[in-house]
N, C-alpha and C positions, 0 to 999 in steps of 0.2 A: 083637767088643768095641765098646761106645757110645764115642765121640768125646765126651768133656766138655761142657759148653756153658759158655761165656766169658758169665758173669755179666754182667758189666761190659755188653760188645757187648748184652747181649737186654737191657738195662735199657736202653744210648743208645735201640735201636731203638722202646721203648715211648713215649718222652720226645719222638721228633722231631713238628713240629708236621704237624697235616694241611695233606692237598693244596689243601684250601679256603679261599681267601680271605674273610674279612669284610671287605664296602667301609665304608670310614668316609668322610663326608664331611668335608676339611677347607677351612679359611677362605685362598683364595689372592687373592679381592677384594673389596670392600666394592659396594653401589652405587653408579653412576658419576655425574659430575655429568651434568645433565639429566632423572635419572630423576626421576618424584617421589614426593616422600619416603613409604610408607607410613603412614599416618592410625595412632596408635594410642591408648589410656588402659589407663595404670599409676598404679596407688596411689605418691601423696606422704607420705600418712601413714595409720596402718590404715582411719582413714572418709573418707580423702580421693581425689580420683582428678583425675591432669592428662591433657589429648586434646593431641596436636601441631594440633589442630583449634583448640584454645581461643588459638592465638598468631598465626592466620592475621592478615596484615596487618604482622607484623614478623618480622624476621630470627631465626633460633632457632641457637644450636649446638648439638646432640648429641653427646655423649659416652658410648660404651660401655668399659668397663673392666671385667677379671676380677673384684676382688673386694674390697672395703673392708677397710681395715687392711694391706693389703697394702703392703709398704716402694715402689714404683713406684707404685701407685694412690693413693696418701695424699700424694707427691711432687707427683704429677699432678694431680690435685683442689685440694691449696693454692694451688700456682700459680695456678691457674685463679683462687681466692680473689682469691690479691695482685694483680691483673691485673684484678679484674671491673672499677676506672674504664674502663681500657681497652677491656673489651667494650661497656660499655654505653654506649661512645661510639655502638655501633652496635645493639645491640637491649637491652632490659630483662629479659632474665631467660637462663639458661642448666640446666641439670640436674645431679641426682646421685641414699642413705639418712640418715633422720632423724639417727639416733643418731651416724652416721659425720659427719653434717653438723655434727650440735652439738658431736661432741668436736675434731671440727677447725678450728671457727666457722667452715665455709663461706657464704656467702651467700648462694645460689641454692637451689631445690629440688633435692632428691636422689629420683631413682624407680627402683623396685625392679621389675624385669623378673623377676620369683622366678615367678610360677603363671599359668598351664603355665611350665617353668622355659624359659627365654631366649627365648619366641615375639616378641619382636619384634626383636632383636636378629637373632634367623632372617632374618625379613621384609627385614633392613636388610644382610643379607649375614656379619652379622658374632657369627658363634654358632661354635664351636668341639667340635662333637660328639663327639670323640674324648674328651675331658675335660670336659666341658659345663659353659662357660663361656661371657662372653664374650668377643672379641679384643678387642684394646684399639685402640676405629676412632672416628674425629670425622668431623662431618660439620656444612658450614652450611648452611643451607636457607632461600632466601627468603622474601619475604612471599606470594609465592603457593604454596609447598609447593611450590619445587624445589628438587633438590639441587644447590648448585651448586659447593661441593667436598665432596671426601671425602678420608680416609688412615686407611691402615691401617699400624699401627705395630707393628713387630717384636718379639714377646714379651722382656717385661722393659728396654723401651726405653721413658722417657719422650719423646712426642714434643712436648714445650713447649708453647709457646703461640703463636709466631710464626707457624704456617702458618694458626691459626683467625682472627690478628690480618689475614695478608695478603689471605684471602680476604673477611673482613669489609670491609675496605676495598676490594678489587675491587669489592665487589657494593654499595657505597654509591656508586662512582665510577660503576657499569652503571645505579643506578637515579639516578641525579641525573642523568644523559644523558637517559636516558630521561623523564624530568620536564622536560628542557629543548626 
């Protein structure tokens, strides 16, 4: 006589996952200070296009974040807003999308890393391909195109604006030495 088959059991056994891994790459550091920065152009507006080329000569922050509208992205971006006297104590202009721009009267441009989706956010360490996004990482970059900080900020964590305010002021205190 046949011995039953426990349903149940040969259904787990179909279900368990295979022995093979898919590698994902994930985001555990941004580019370090010193490196420099990757050169890139993304569209500011559908016929427009900005180069981190076109700022050489002054200070730039870059700001990558997952995704406009988002309740920490929209958090993070205003700020940034209420705060731009304060940046531009130290450079003239900073980044972000259009639309996201005018509905939150940002100040600064906003540019869309969308096509190929995240390729320079890749470049910058800070692309997220398990979910493909990007991580939410700043970075300031001199006037020669170095980096000279970076952070990488822990999903769903605003990280203010005091670390881009400290390092802008390191690096006006590094070049005024340097001038002197």
């Amino acid at each position: 006589m046949r011995k039953p088959e426990n349903k149940g059991a040969a259904r787990n056994r179909r279900q368990q996952p295979s022995k093979t891994k898919k590698i994902v790459k994930t985001v555990n550091s941004v580019l370090a200070p010193g490196k420099t920065a990757p050169n890139f152009s993304l569209n500011s507006t559908p016929d427009q296009k900005v180069s981190l080329n076109d700022f050489r000569g002054q200070p730039v922050v870059l700001a990558f974040y997952p995704a406009d509208w988002s309740p920490v992205c929209t958090d993070q971006l205003s700020l940034y807003a209420m705060v731009m006297p304060e940046f531009k104590k130290f450079i003239d202009n900073i980044w972000s999308h259009l639309a996201f721009a005018k509905d939150r009267k940002l100040n600064f441009p906003v540019l869309a890393d969308f096509e190929p989706k995240g390729s320079i956010s890749k470049k910058y360490g800070a692309y997220k391909e398990k979910i493909g996004e990007s991580a939410r990482a700043l970075f300031v970059i001199d006037d020669k195109g170095i980096i000279r900080w970076s952070h990488l900020s822990p999903d769903g964590i605003n990280p203010g604006a005091d670390g881009i305010l400290s390092a802008l002021e390191n690096l006006n205190k590094t070049q005024t030495a340097e001038k002197s």
